[in-house]
N, C-alpha and C positions, 0 to 999 in steps of 0.2 A: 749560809743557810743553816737553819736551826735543827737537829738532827733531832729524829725522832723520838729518840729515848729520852731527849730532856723536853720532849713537848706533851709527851701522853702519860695517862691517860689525860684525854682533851679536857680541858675548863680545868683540872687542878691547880694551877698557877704555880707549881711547887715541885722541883728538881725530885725531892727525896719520895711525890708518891708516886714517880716514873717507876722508882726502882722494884716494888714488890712486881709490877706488870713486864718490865722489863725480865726479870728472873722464869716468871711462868714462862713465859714464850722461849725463853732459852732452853726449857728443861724439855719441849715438847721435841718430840723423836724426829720431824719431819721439819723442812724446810720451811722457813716465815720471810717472806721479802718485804718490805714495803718501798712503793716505788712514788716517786712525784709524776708531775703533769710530762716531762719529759722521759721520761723512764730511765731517772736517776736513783741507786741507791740512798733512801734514806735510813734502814736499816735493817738488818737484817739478824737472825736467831741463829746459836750455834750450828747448828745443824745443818742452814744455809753456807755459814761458812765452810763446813764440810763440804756441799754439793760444789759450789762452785770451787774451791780450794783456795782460795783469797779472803782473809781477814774484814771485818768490817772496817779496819782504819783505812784498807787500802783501798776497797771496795763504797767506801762513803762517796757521796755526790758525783761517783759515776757512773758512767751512761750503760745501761744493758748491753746496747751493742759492743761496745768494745769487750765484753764477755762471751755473748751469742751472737753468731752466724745473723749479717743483718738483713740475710732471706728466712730466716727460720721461721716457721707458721706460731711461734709466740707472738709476735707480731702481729697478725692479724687479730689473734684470740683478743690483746691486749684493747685493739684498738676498737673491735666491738663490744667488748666491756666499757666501755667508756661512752662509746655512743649508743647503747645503748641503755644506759646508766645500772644496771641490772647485773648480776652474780654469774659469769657461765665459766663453762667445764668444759675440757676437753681429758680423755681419757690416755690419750699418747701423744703427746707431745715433744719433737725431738729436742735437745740440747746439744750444739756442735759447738766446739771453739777448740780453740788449740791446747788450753790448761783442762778442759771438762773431758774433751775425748767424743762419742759418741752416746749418750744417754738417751733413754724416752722415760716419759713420769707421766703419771697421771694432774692435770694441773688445774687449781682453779684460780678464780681473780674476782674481786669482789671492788667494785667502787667503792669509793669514800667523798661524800658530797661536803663541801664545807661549811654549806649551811646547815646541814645537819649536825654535823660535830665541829665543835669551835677549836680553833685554831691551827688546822690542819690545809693544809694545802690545794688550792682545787685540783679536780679530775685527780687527784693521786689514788692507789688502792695498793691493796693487799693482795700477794701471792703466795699460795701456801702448794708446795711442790711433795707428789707422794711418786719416789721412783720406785719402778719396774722392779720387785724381787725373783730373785730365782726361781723361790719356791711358785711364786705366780707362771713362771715359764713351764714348769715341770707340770702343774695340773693343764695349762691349755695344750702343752707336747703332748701329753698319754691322751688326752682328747684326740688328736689329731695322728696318735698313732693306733688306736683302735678302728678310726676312719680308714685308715691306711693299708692297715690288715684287711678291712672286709674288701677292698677294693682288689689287694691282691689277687684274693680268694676267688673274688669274680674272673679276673682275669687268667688264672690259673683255669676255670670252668669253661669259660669263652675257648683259650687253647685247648682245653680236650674234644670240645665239641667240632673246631674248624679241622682237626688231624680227622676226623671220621670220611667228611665229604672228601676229603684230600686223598686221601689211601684208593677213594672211588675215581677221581681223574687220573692218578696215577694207573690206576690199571685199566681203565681204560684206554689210555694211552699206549701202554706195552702191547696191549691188545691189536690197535690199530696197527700197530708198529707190525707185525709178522705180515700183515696185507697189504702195506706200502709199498711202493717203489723205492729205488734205492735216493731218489732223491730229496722224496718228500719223509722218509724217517730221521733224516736232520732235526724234521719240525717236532715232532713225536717224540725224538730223544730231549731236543730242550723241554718240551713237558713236563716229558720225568725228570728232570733235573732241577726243573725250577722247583717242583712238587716235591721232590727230597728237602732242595735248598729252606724250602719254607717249614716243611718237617722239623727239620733242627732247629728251626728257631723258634718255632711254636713248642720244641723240648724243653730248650734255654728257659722260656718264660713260665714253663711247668716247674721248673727246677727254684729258680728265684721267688716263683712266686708259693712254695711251699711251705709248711710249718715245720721248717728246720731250727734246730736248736741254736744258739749264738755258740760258738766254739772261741772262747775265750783261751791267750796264750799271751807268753810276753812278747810283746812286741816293743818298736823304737818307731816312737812318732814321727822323729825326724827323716826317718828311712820311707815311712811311708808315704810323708809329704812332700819328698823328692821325687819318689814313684810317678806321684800324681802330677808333679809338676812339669816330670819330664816328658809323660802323657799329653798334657797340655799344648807345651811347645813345639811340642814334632805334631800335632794338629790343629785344633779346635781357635788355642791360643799364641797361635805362632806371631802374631800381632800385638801382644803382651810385652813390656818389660818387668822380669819380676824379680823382687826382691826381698829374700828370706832375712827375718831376725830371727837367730832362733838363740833360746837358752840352752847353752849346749850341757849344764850342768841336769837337765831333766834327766830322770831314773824312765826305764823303761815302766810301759803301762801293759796290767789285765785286759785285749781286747780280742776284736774279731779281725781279723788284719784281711779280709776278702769285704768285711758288712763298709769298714769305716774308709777302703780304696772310694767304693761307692759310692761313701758321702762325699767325700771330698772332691771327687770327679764330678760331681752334680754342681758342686759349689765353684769350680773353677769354671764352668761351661758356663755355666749363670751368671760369673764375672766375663766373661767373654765374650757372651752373647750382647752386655752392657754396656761395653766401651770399643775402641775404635783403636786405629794403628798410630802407638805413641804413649797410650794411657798402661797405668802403672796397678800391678797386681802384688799389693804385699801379704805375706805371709809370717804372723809374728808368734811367736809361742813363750808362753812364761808359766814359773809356777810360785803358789803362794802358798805358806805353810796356814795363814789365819784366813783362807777365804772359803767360809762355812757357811751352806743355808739350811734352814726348817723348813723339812716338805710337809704341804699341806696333806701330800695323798699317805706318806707311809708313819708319819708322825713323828719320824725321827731326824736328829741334825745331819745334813750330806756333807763331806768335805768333799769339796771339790776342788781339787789345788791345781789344776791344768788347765791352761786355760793357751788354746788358738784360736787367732782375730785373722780375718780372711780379708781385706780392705782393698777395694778400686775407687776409680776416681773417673767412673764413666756414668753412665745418663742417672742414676738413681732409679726407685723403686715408687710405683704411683702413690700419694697418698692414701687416694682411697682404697687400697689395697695394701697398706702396708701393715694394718694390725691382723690382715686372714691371709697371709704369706704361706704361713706352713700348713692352710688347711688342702685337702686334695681338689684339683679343678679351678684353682685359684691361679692364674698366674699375672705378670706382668707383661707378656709377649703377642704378638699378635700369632695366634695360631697354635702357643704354648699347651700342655697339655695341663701343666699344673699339677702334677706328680711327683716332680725331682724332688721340692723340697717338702713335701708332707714325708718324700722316703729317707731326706735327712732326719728331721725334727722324731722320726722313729727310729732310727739305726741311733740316734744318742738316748732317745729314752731307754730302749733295749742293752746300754751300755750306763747307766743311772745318773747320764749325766744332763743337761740342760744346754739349748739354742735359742741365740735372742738375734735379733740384726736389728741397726739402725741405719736410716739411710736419709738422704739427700742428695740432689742434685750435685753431683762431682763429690761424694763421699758416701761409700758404703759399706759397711763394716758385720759380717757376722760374727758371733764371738758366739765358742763353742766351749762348756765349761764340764771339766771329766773326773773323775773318780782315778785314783791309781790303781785299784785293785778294783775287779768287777763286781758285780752283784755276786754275793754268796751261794744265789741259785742259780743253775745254768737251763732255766725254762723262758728266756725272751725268745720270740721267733721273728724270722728274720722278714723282710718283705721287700716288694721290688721297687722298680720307678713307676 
């Protein structure tokens, strides 16, 4: 099979003017695939090589699926670009295999008819792959942590207003209680009891749900994700096998060690609620000295060199719900409230860090990416579930 670089541009006839078209498409920042009728590599741009991690020599003349997940919804995108013969888009797009890891990009695919350009292959097209950056996470996170906040706020308002009627059954109740018999003040004492019982918890959520400051300190990741984990197992997760990779060489991090139990316990509950007795909860932690993004919101480059991936291997996350995960009221669950994670994706913004997940059926991965030292200002505030 005649590979692309020595075929284009089409009608040339002539090896040497592949090369000047060959070169632009290398230089461009983002991914170029070109695939055949099969959806076999015919070539692809540096930067492709990047994404996928595999070389064009090795990657020439073969098949997409032995790269991507052969349920992955590229697949379908691929195969209505083609019957449809027309250009389309999809904006997240997963990438799963064993060498890629978990990815989403924004992807599109463009046909290439062979009657229209001579000597190119039929139904073959072009993929041009733009992944998911950081900085893209941190403006949709601070979106959906200002959502978050006001919702607390509500709910912080809701509990002061139910403590008022409450104070009123309650004394009503003591009240009754002096004019009771000795048998029926059993009933009148569980009143006020429940009526307390629900006081304190209508406090708890006064308390969570208030504009307290992040209390930033050193803490050890690792400590706190044992915390969480042994939380898990003695309940929620007791159905769980888990298994920790952790770099034991990480320095301890600037954080909130009460805000980030709470992510984490959100996030284990949510892999738990996902999977079933048998299925596997891992827990991986690394750090990179070169892994820096440009935030769109504060202008300046983040290092974020921490980085914990949360990974199960239970039902997945809907698609159609998989790009508004972290907004509030959104969830996956029947009956879910859709809270836990908009109070993630703000417990890491309030720590200047960024949350992304990918997910599929029997693989889902959040990756949580941190700052070692916190923000300079100690004015993030904190919010609840």
């Amino acid at each position: 099979m005649m590979a692309f670089s020595d075929q284009y541009p089409p009608g040339g006839g002539q090896r040497q003017q592949a090369q000047p078209y060959r070169e632009l498409m290398d230089a461009l920042a983002f991914p170029v695939v070109y695939l055949d009728s099969s959806n076999c590599f015919l070539w692809l741009n540096h930067a492709a090589e990047d994404f996928f991690r595999n070389s064009f020599s090795i990657l020439q003349n073969s098949n997409l699926d032995r790269i991507i997940a052969a349920d992955s919804p590229l697949f379908s995108l691929i195969r209505r670009a083609r019957s449809s013969g027309a250009s389309v888009e999809d904006r997240a797009v997963s990438f799963v295999g064993p060498r890629l890891g978990l990815k989403t990009a924004r992807v599109q695919l463009v046909p290439i008819a062979s009657r229209n350009i001579a000597g190119l292959p039929e139904n073959s097209l072009i993929m041009t792959i733009q992944e998911h950056s950081v900085a893209e996470q941190l403006a949709s996170q601070n979106n959906f942590k200002g959502a978050a906040l006001s919702m607390s706020r509500m709910t912080a308002l809701l509990a002061h207003e139910v403590k008022n009627p409450l104070a009123g059954i309650k004394g009503a109740a003591q009240l009754l209680e002096l004019e009771l018999d000795k048998s029926q003040r059993e009933l009148s004492a569980m009143i006020v009891a429940e009526a307390d019982r629900i006081t304190s918890l209508l406090q708890r959520i006064e308390t969570l749900s208030s504009d307290m400051p992040v209390r930033f300190e050193l803490v050890n990741i690792h400590e706190i994700l044992d915390h969480c984990l042994k939380i898990t197992t003695a309940s929620f997760g007791r159905h769980l096998e888990v298994r920790r990779r952790y770099d034991p060489s990480l320095p301890d991090i600037s954080a909130d060690r009460q805000m980030l139990v709470q992510c984490f316990l959100n996030l284990f509950k949510n892999a738990s609620e996902a999977t079933d007795k048998g299925n596997v909860l891992t827990v991986t932690t690394s750090y990179s000295l070169t892994r820096y993004s440009s935030s769109q919101i504060t202008a300046k480059t983040l290092h974020l060199p921490l980085q914990i991936d949360i990974a199960d291997n239970g039902s997945g996350i809907s698609e159609d719900i998989r790009g508004h995960i972290f907004e509030p009221f959104v969830s996956n669950k029947s009956g879910g409230s859709g809270l836990g994670l908009a109070m993630v994706a703000s417990v890491v913004a309030d720590h200047g860090g960024a949350v992304s997940v990918q997910s599929r059926k029997g693989a889902t991965c959040f990756t949580l990416n941190l700052p070692i030292a916190g923000p300079a200002k100690n004015n993030s505030r904190k919010t609840s579930q």
